[in-house]
C-alpha positions in Angstrom: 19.1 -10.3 10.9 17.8 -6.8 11.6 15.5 -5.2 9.4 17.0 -1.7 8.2 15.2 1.5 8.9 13.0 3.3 6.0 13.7 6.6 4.7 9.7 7.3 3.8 6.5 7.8 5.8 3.2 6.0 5.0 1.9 9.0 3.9 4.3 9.7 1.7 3.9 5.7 0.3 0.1 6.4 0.6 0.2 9.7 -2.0 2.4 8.0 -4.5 -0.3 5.5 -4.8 -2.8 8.2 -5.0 -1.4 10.2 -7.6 -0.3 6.5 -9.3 -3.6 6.1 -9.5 -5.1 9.6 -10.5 -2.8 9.7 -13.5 -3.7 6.0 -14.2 -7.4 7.2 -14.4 -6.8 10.4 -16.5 -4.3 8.3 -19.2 -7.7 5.8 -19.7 -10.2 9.0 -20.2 -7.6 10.5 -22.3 -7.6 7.1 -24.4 -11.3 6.7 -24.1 -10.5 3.5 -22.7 -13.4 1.6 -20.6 -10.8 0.5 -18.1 -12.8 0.0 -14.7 -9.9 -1.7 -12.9 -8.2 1.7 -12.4 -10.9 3.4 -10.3 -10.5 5.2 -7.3 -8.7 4.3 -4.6 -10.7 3.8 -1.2 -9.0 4.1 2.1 -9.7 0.3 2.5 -8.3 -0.7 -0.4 -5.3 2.2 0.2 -4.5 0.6 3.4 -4.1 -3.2 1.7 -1.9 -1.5 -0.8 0.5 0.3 1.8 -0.2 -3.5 3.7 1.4 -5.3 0.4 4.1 -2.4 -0.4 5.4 -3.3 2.8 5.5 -6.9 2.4 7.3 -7.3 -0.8 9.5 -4.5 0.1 10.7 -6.2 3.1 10.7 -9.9 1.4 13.1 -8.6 -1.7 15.2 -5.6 0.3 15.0 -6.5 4.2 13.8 -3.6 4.9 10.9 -1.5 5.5 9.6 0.6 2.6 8.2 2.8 5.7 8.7 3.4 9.2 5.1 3.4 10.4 3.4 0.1 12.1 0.4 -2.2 10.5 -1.6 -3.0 12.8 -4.2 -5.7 13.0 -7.4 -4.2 12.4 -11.0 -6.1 11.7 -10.6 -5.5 8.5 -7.3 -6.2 8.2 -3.8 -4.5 8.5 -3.9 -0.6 8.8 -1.5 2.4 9.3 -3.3 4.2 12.3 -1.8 7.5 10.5 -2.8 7.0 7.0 -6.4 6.0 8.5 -7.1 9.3 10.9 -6.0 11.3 7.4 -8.7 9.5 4.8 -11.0 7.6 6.6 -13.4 10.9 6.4 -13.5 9.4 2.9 -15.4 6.8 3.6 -16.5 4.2 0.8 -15.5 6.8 -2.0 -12.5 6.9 -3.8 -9.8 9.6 -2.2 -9.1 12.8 -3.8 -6.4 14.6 -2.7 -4.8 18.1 -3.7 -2.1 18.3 -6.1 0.1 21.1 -4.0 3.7 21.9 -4.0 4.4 19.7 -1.1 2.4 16.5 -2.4 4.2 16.3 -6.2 7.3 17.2 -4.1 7.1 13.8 -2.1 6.0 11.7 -4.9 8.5 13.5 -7.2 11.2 11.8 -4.4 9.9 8.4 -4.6 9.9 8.3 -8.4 13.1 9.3 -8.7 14.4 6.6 -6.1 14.4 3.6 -8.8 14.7 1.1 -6.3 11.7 2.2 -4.6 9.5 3.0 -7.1 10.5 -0.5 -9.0 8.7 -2.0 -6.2 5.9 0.2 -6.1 5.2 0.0 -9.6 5.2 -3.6 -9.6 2.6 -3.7 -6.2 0.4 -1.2 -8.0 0.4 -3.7 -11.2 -0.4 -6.8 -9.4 -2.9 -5.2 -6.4 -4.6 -1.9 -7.6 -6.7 -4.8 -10.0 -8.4 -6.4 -7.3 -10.8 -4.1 -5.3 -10.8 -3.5 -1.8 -12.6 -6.3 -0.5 -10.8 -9.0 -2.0 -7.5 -7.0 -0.8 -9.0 -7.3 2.4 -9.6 -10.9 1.8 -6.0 -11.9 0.6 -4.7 -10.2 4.0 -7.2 -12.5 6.1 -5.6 -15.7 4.5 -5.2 -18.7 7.3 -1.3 -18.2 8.7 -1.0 -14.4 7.7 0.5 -11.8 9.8 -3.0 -10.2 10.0 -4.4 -13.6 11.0 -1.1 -14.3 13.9 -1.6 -11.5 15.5 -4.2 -10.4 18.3 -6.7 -7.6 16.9 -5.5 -4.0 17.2 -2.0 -5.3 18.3 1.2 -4.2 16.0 1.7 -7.2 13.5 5.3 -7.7 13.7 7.4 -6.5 10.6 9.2 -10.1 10.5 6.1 -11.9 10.1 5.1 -9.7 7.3 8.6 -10.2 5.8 8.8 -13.7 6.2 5.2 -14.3 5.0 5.8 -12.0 1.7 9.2 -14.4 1.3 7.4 -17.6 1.2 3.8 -16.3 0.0 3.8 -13.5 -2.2 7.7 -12.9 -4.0 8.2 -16.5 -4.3 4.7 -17.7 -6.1 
């Protein structure tokens, strides 16, 4: 069965998480609440959570939450895109500007439920682990990362099928 088209961009997925997390961070200082799993997001760590988006997306709705390829980087699967924009970034978390344009895209995604049902629910189960051991759960033996030759695509049906039996099921 074909795998639908998507109707966002990584970079679109990639600020919702962002300002997800920003928001996350200011509700804990507002609460005074010590709350170190909500720190910054670093591209690494951004990348394994556009990565899992993907997957679950395509285990629970056949179809991809974005139109952009993973591909099968040393450190696991990136979006070529969402990397030239934040890798200046480095180690440290992201900070990006709150403009117009930004809170319009994530204002889109929040209000598509079906979407952001899913993103909520990656962001509660992967934005606790930090980017290295991301990084590790994408190296796993018999992962897409893992099937496919370095800096090659990693084919959306791998993903899909390896979220099915993997991740959504467990």
């Amino acid at each position: 069965m074909e795998i639908e088209k998507a109707k966002y961009t990584a970079q679109e997925i990639a600020k919702w998480f962002l300002y997800k997390n920003y928001a996350e961070q200011k509700s804990k200082v507002a609460d005074n609440d010590n709350y170190e799993v909500y720190d910054g997001i670093t591209h690494l760590k951004l990348q394994k959570l556009l990565y899992n988006a993907q997957g679950v997306y395509l285990a629970i709705k056949n179809k991809k939450l974005f139109e952009d390829d993973l591909e099968a980087w040393d450190h696991g699967p990136v979006v070529r895109d969402v990397y030239d924009t934040y890798c200046v970034f480095g180690r440290n978390p992201i900070i990006i500007p709150s403009t117009h344009e930004n809170n319009e895209i994530v204002k889109k995604i929040e209000e598509d439920k079906e979407v952001k049902e899913i993103l909520d629910m990656v962001y509660d189960n992967f934005s606790i682990y930090t980017a290295w051991e991301l990084r590790e759960m994408s190296h796993k033996k018999g992962s897409p990362w893992e099937s496919t030759p370095k800096n090659h695509v990693i084919n959306p049906t791998l993903i899909k099928e390896y979220f099915q039996k993997e991740v959504v099921e467990q």
